[in-house]
Legacy VTK file of the C-alpha trace (Angstrom):
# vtk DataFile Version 3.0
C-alpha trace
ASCII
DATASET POLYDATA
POINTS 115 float
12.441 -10.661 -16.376
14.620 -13.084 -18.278
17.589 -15.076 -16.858
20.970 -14.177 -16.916
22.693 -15.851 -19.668
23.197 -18.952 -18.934
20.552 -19.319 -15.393
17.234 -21.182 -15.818
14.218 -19.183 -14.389
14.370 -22.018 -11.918
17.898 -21.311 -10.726
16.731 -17.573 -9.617
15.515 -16.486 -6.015
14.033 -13.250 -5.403
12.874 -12.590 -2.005
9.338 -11.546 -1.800
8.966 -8.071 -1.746
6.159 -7.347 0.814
5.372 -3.876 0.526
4.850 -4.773 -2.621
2.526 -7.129 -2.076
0.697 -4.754 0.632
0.583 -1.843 -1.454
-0.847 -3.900 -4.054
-3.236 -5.860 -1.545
-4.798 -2.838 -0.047
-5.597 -1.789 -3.280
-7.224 -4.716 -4.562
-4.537 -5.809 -7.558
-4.187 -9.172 -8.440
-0.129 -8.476 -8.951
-0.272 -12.697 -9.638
-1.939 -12.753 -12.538
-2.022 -10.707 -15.318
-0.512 -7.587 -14.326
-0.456 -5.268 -17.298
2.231 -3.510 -17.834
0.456 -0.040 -17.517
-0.707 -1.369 -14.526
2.381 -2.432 -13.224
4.257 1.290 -13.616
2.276 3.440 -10.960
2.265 0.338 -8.228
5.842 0.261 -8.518
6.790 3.997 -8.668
4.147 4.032 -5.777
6.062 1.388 -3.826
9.335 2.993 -4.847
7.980 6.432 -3.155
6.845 4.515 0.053
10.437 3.057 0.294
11.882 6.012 0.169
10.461 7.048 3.398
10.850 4.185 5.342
7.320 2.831 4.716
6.408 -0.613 6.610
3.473 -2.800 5.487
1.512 -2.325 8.831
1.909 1.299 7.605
0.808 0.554 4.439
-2.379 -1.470 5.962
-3.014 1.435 8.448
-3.150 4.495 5.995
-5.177 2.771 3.509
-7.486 2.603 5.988
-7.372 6.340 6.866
-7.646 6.769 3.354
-11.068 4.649 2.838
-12.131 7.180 5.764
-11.330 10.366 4.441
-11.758 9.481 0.875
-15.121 7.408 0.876
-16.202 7.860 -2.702
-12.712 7.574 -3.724
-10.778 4.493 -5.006
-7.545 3.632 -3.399
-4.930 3.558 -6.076
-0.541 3.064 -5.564
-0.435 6.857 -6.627
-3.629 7.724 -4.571
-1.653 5.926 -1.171
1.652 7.670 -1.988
0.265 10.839 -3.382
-1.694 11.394 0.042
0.918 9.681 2.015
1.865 12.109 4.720
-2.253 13.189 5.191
-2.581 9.999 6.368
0.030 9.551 9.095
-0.290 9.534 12.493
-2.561 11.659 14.015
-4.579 12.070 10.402
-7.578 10.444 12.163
-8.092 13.214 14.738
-9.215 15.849 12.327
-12.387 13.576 11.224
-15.303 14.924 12.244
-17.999 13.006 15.243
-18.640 9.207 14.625
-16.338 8.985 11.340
-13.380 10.149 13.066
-14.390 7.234 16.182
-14.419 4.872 14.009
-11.634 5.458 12.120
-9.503 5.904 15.364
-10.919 2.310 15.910
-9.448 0.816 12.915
-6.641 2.483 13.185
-6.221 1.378 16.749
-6.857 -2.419 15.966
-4.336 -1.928 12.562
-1.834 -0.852 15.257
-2.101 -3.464 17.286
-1.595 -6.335 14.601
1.224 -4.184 13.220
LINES 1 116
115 0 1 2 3 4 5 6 7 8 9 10 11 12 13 14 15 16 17 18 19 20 21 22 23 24 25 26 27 28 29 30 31 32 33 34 35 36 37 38 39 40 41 42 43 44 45 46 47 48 49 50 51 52 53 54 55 56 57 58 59 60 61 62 63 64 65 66 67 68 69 70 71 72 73 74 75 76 77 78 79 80 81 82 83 84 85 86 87 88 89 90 91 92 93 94 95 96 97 98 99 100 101 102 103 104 105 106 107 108 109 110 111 112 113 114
């Protein structure tokens, strides 16, 4: 973004924005450095989505790892998380079959408990 005319970068503050930065951590972008522009697009219409529905980071930690469950061979992606978003809410991890779905009620358990 450029400065308003007449502000520095150095005069702006933007607050972090940490869904974000939660969205883009689960899913392994480097949002520091180098973020394409193409890139850029579907992490923030993805975050934009999550917003919209009151999405927390401890949410966004605990159905990305739902999603690594269910989807195994799959890559978590901003669309993938939002796209899949309300497969993966509560409850999601009761429908996985035998030692898959323990597990995953595991994680999710420990995610819930570091919110």
């Amino acid at each position: 973004q450029k400065p308003l005319a007449g502000q520095s970068p150095a005069h702006r503050t933007k607050e972090p924005d940490l869904l974000f930065e939660a969205v883009a951590g689960v899913c392994g972008i480097d949002w520091r450095n180098g973020l394409t522009p193409t890139a850029r697009g579907p992490l923030v219409k993805a975050v934009k989505d999550l917003k919209s529905v009151g999405a927390t980071p401890g949410d966004v930690r605990r159905r990305a790892a739902v999603y690594r469950g269910m989807y195994r061979d799959c890559t978590l992606t901003p669309t993938a998380l939002a796209k899949h978003w309300p497969a993966l809410g509560p409850g999601a991890v009761q429908h996985l079959p035998g030692s898959q779905g323990a597990t995953m009620r595991a994680v999710a358990g420990l995610l819930e408990d570091g919110k």
